[in-house]
C-alpha positions as CSV (number, residue, x, y, z in Angstrom):
1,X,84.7,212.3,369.2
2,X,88.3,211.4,369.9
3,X,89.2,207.9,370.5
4,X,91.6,207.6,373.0
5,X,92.9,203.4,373.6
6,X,92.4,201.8,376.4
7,X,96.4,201.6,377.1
8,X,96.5,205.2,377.4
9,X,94.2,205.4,380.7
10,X,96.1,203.1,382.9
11,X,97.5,205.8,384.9
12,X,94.0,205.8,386.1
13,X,94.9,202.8,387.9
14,X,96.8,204.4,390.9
15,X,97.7,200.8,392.5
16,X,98.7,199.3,389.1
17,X,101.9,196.9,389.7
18,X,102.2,194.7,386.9
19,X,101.3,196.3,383.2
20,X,102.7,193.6,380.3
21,X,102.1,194.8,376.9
22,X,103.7,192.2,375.4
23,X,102.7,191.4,371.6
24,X,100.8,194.1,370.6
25,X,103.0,195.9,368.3
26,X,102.1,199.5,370.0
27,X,104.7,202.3,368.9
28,X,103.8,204.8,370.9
29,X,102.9,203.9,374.8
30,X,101.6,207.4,375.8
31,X,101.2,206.2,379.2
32,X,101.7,208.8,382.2
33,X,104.3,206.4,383.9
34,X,105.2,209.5,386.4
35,X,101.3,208.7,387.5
36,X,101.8,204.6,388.1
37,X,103.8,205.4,391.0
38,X,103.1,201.7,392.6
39,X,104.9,199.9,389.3
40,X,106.5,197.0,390.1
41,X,107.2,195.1,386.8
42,X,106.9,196.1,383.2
43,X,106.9,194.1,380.4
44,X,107.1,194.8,377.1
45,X,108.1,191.9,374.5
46,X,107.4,190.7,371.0
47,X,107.7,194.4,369.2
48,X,109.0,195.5,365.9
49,X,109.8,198.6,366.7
50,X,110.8,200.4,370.0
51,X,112.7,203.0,371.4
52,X,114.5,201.6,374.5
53,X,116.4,204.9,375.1
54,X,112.9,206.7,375.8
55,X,111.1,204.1,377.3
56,X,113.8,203.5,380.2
57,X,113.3,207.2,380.7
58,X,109.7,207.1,380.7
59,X,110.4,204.0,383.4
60,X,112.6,206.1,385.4
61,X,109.9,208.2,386.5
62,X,108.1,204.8,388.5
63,X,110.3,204.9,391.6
64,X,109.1,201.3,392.8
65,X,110.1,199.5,389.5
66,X,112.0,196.3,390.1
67,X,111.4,194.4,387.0
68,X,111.8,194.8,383.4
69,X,110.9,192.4,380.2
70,X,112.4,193.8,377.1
71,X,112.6,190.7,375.3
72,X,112.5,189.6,371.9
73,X,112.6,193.1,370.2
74,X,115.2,193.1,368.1
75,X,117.6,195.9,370.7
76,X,120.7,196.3,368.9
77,X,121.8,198.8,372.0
78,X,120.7,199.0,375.8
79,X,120.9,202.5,376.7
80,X,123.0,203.9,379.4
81,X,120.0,205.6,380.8
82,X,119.5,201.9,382.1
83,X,121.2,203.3,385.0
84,X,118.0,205.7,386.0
85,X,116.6,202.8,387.0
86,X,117.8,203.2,391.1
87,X,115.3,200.2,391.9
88,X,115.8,197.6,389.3
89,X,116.5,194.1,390.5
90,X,115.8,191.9,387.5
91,X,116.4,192.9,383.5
92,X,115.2,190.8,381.0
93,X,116.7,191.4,377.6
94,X,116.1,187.6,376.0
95,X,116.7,187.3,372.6
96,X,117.4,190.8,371.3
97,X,120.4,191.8,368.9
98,X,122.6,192.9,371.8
99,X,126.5,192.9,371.2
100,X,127.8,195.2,374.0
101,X,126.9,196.1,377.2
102,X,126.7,199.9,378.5
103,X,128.9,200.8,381.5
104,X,126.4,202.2,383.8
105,X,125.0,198.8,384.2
106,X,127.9,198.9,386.6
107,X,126.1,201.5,388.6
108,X,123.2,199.5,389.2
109,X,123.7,198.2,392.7
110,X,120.2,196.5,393.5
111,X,119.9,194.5,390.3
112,X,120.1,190.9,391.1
113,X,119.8,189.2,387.5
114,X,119.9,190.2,384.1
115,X,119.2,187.6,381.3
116,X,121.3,188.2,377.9
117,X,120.6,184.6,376.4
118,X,120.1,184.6,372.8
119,X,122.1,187.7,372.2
120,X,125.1,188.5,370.1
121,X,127.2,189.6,373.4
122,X,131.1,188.3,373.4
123,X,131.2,186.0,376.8
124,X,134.4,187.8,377.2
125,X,131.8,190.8,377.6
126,X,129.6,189.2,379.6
127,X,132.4,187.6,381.8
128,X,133.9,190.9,383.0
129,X,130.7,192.1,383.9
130,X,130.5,189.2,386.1
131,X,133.2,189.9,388.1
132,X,132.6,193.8,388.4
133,X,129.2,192.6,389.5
134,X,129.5,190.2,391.9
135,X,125.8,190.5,393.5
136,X,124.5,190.1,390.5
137,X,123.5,186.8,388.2
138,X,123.9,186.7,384.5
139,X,122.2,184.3,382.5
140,X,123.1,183.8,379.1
């Protein structure tokens, strides 16, 4: 008999909004996100290890997603396939090893916040980001 964790079945739950795996130190999510199409917010704080880069792209594939919670996980780099996320309205990166910020954040016209305090990020950085996104609140 194959054991297969209880994380792994919650594309089961069709009208699933809010899924926060936060402190549970699991590499490998194996969720079917293309099958939580009613995803709202996702959080996922508190790990060693994780691979942002395929996680946003895993993300991408829930079309309702607004929030994200990607804090305290040691991210040296956000990925520019941050962009895929058409919907996003707030990013959480809190206290992550961040010291740059990718360019297609720029291309992110819905997101209304993004939280970069406790980061490594230049203010000069986070400054003209500011004023290239005016719609947009940065705390830091």
């Amino acid at each position: 008999m194959i054991f297969q964790p209880t994380y792994q079945r919650f594309n089961l739950f069709k009208n699933l909004r809010q899924l926060n795996l936060g402190n549970n130190q699991i590499e490998n999510l194996n969720i079917e996100f293309d099958k939580l199409s009613n995803l709202e917010t996702f959080g996922y704080i508190r790990q060693d290890k994780i691979n942002a880069k395929s996680i946003i792209l895993e993300l991408s594939k829930c079309k309702k997603l607004k929030t994200i919670h990607l804090s305290v996980n040691h991210l040296k780099v956000l990925p520019n396939e941050i962009s895929l996320l058409d919907n996003l309205e707030e990013l959480n990166l809190y206290e992550n090893e961040l010291t740059n910020l990718p360019n297609n954040l720029l291309k992110m016209r819905r997101l209304k916040s993004i939280t970069l305090a406790d980061n490594k990020i230049d203010k000069k950085i986070i400054l003209d980001f500011e004023t290239k996104m005016p719609k947009t609140t940065f705390i830091y």
